[in-house]
C-alpha positions in Angstrom: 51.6 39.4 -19.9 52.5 39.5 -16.0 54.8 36.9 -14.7 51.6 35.4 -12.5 49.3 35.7 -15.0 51.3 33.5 -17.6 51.9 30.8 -15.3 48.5 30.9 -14.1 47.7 30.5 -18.4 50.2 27.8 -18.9 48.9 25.5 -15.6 45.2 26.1 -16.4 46.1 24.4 -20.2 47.9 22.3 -19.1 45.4 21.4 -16.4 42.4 21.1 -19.0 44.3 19.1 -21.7 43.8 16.5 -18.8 40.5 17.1 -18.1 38.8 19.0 -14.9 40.2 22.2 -14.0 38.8 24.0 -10.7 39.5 27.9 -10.5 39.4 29.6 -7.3 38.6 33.3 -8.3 37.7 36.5 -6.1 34.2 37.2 -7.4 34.2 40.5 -5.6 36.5 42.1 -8.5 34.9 44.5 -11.0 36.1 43.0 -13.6 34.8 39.5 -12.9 31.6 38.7 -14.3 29.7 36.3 -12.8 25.8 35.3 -11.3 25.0 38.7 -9.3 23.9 36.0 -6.3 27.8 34.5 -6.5 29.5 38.3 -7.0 30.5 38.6 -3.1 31.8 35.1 -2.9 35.8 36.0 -2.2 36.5 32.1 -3.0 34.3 31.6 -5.5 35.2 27.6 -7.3 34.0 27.1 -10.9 35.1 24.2 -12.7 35.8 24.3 -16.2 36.6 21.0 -18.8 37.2 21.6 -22.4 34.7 19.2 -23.1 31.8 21.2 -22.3 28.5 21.8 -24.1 29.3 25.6 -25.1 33.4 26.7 -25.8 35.7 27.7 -23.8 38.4 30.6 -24.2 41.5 30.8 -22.4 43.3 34.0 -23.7 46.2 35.5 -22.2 44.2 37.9 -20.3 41.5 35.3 -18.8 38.9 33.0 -19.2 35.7 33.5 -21.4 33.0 30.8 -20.9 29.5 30.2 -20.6 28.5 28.4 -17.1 25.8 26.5 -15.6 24.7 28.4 -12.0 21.4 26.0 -10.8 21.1 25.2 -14.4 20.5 28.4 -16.0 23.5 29.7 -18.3 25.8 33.1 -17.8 28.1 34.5 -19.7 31.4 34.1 -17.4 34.3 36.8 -17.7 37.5 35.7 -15.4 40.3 37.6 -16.0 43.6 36.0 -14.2 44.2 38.9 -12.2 41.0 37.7 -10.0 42.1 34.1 -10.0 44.1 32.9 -6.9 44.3 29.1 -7.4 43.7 26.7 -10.1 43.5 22.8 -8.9 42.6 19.5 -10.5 39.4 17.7 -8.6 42.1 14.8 -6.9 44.1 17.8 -5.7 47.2 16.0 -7.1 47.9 19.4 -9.0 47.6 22.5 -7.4 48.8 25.8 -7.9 48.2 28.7 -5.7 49.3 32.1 -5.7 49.8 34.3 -2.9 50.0 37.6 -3.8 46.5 36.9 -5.4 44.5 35.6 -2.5 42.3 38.9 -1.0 43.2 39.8 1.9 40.3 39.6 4.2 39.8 35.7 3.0 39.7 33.2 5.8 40.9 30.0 4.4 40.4 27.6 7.1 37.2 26.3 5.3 38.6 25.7 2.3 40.0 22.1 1.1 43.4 21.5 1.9 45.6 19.1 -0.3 46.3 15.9 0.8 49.0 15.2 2.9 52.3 13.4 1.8 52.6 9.8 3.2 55.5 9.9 6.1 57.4 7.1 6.3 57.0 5.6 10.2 59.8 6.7 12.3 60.2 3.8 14.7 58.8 -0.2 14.2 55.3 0.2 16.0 54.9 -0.8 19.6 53.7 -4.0 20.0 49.6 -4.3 21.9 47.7 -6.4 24.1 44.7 -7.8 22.6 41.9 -5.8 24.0 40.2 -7.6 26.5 37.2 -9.7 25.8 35.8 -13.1 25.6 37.6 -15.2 23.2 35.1 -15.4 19.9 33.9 -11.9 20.7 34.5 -9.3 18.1 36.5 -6.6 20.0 34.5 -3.1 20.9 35.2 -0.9 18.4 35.0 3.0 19.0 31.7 5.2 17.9 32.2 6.9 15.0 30.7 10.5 15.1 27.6 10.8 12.6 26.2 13.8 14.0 26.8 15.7 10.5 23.9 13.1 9.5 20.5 13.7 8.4 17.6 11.3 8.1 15.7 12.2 5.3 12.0 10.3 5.1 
């Protein structure tokens, strides 16, 4: 077994003895067999959890399982050659490997792990109290919902 391939073996275990594991694979590889609508997806996420409805094997080569795509089951072959990260939902552990992310694969939409908590380098600068009547709740900015739908 390749050096990558093991390690990405050992973290997936280790990964599903706690529960969710998330697998970022290139769908685009032959030897990937997935939903024909989800085959061109470079960054395609399936999550896996050993205590699924149908079982799960995780052989040294890759990942044999049965998956849900819009509730109608496939037959899933992943080998670990096509997977380039494996995370847990939180993002508290995540693995990624380099070499294995394609190439043309533009990663700025992808989630990004939370960042570590800095401590502050200096004690804050004190503030004036904004200016108001005194009683009156201070203004506080608009937050941006323009992502938001209304749905009737």
């Amino acid at each position: 077994m390749e050096t990558d391939n093991k390690h990405k073996y050992d973290f997936l275990l280790t990964l599903l003895e706690e529960g969710d594991a998330l697998l970022c694979i290139d769908a685009r590889r032959e030897t990937v067999d997935v939903p024909k609508a989800h085959k061109t997806d470079p960054a395609l996420n399936l999550v896996l959890n050993l205590n699924f409805r149908r079982p799960i094997e995780v052989k040294e080569d890759g990942v044999f399982v049965t998956l849900a795509f819009g509730g109608r089951p496939h037959p899933c072959i992943i080998p670990f050659d096509a997977v380039w990260a494996i995370y847990e939902p939180s993002m508290k552990k995540i693995q990624v490997w380099e070499k294995s992310i394609p190439e043309d694969l533009d990663l700025s939409g992808l989630p990004q792990a939370p960042a570590a908590p800095q401590a502050p380098a200096a004690a804050p600068a004190k503030t004036k109290p904004p200016a108001g009547k005194p009683g009156q709740k201070p203004a506080t900015a608009k937050r941006d919902r323009s992502h938001l739908r209304v749905i009737k």
